[in-house]
N, C-alpha and C positions, 0 to 999 in steps of 0.2 A: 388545550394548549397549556404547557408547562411553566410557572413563572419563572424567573430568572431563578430567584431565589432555589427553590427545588431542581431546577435543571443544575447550579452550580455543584449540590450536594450530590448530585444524582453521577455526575462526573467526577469528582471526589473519590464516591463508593468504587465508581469503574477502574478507577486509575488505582486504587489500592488493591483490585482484586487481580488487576493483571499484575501490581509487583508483586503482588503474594505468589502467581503464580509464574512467575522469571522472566518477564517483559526486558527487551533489552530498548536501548535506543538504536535505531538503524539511519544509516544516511541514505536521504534521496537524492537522486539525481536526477537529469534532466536534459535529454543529446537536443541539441538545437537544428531545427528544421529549415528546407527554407520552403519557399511558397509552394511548391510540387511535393513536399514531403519529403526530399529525400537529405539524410543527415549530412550537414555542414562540418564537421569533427569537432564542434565545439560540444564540451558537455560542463552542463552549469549542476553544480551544487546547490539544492532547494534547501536543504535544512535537515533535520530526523527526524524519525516519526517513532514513539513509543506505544510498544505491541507484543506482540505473541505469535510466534508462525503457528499453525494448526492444519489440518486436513479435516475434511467434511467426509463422512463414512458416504454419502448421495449419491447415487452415479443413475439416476434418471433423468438429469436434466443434462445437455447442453447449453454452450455460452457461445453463437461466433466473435472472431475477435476480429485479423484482419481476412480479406477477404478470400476464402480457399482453405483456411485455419480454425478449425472447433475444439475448442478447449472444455473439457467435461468439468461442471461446476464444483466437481469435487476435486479441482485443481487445487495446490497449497493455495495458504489464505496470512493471511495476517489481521489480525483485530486490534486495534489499535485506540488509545484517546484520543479526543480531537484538543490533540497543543501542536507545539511546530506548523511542519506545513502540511497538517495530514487532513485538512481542508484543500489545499494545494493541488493533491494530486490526480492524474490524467493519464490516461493509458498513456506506455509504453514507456514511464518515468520508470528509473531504474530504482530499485531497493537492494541493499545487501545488509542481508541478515545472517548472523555465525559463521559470515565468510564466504556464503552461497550468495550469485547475484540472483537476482528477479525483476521480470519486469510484469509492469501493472498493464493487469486486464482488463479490469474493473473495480473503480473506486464507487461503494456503498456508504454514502454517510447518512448515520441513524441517528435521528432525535437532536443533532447536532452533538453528541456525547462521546458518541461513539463511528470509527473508520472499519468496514469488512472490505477488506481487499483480494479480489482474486487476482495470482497470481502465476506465473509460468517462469520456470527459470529461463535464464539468458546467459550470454555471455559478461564477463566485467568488461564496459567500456574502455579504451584506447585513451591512455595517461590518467588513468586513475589511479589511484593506490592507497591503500587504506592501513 
């Protein structure tokens, strides 16, 4: 186990290497449900997550998402530090990153430092605007 002390640095290093490499800040979103699942039109604003969209070259594995839907792991991604709400997030929270929505397939968080999100694009939600 990592002390604080080292985990802080260790997130530091991560968080310089993604601005080095053009990490923007993206806003999440989040369509509110109601007990059976199906969306209410409300969509709440969680906060932004700073990251990197990427693609994984992989394509031996599958991911199901909902049920009838297999999305291949080599779906876009985003890799992200854990500041904002990128502890927060929950399949099917929306992301828009350089304009393109997404929504979350799968949140990975690593070491507490680090967010890999697999991702699938979507549509932009009803009265958003960015």
């Amino acid at each position: 186990m990592m002390s604080d002390t080292i985990k802080a640095r260790a997130a530091a290093v991560f968080q310089r290497a993604l601005r080095e490499y053009g990490a923007k800040c993206c806003p999440v979103y989040r369509e509110q449900k109601d007990a059976n699942g199906a969306p209410t039109g409300e969509v709440v604003k969680l906060g932004c997550v700073y990251g990197v969209r990427y693609e994984r070259g992989q394509t031996a594995n599958v991911l199901a998402d909902i049920p009838g839907v297999v999305a291949r792991v080599d779906a876009p991604r985003i890799s992200c530090a854990i500041t904002g709400c990128a502890k927060q997030l929950m399949a099917g929270d929306l992301i828009c990153y350089d304009g393109v929505w997404y929504s979350v397939v799968l949140p990975n968080i690593q070491m507490d430092i680090l967010a890999d999100v697999v991702l699938k694009e979507g549509a932009e939600p009803v009265g958003i605007q960015i």
